[in-house]
Phi, psi and omega in degrees: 000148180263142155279105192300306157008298181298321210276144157243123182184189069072106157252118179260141160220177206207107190151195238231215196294329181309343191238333173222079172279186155279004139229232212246152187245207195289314162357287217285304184307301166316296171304313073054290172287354167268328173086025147254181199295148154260149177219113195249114172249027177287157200213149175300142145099329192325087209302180186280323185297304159319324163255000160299318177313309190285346166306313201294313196259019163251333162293343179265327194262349176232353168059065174312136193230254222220163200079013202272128164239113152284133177254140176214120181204052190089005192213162182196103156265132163266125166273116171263089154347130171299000000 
C-alpha cells in the first residue's frame, strides 16, 4: 500500500458540498498538509450521477494511470504521482 505521505503528484477530488464549499473541506486540508496541486471537480448539490460524469470526463482530460486512492462518502477522489 502507498503511503500517502510519500507520493507527491495531483489530488483530483470529487463529490457534492462536502468536497467543494465557500470555505475549506477536507479536499482543500488534504492538499494544504500534503503540499500537493488540487483539482476539485466538487459542486454544492451534486449528485451521484454528476459525479460520476465528472471522474470521467477529468479522466479523459487528464489521463489517470495509477495510484489512485479512492475516498468514498457520495465522492471519490485520487492522488495521482507525477
Amino acid at each position: 500500500m502507498t503511503n500517502i505521505a510519500k507520493v507527491k503528484g495531483r489530488l483530483f477530488t470529487f463529490g457534492c458540498s462536502f468536497t467543494s464549499y465557500h470555505w475549506p473541506t477536507w479536499a482543500n486540508i488534504l492538499a494544504y498538509d500534503y503540499d500537493i496541486p488540487l483539482y476539485n471537480y466538487g459542486l454544492n448539490g451534486a449528485g451521484n450521477q454528476f459525479i460520476f460524469n465528472m471522474l470521467m470526463q477529468a479522466d479523459s482530460f487528464n489521463n489517470f494511470t495509477e495510484n489512485l486512492l479512492p475516498l468514498h462518502h457520495k465522492l471519490c477522489s485520487g492522488v495521482k504521482p507525477k
